[in-house]
Structures are given as C-alpha cells and as structure tokens.
N, C-alpha and C positions, 0 to 999 in steps of 0.2 A: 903941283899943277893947279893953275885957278881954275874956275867954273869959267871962262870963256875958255880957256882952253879945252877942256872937257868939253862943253857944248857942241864947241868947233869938229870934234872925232866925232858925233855922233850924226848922221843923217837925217835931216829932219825930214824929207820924203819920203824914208824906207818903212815898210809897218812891221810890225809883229804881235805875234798872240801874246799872252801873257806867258806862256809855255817858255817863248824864245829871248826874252828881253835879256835875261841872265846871263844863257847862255854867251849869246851875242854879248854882252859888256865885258863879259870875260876875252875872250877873242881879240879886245882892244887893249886886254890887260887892267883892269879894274877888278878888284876883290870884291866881288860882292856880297860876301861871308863877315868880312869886315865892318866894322864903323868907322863909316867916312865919316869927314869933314862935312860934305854936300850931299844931295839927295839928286837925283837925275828925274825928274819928271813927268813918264807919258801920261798922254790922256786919249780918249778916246773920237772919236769925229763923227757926233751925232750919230752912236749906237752903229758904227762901221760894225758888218759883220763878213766876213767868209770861210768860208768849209766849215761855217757853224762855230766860230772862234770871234768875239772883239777883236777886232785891228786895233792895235795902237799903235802911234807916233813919237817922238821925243818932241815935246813940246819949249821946255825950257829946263835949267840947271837952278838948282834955290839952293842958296847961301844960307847957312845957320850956323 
C-alpha cells in the first residue's frame, strides 16, 4: 500500500485522543505493533482540547 493510499483511509476531519488513534488504525487493519514502512502523522489544532483529552487529527503520511 503507498502513503497515499493509507492517507486516503484515514479521515482527516475525525479527531481523537491519544488513547484512540491505535485502536482506530487497527480497525482499518494496520499493525501498529509493527514497523512500518511509514509513520501516520497526527498533530494537534492549537492545543484542541475536550472531556479534558488533546484532540488530534491525521494530518499527513511521511515517507522514510
């Protein structure tokens, strides 16, 4: 799978804690116990916060 393809599964609107990103990548079928190829991302939206948790976003897919 390339990094646009990967990118493309991931929504970039949706947020999550840090708690859930895992979880969630898992769910699309990505190992995340493994070492990838590529790195997935989030970042945070000027210190987004709720129920006391960072929001993050998938931002972009980096290549290494």
């Amino acid at each position: 799978m390339t990094p646009i393809e990967v990118e493309a599964r991931i929504p970039k609107d949706r947020e999550f804690t840090d708690a859930q990103i895992a979880p969630y990548l898992r769910t699309l079928g990505f190992d995340t116990d493994g070492f990838p190829c590529w790195t997935v991302q989030f970042v945070c939206r000027d210190h987004e916060i709720k129920n006391k948790h960072l929001v993050y976003r998938m931002h972009r897919v980096l290549v290494q």
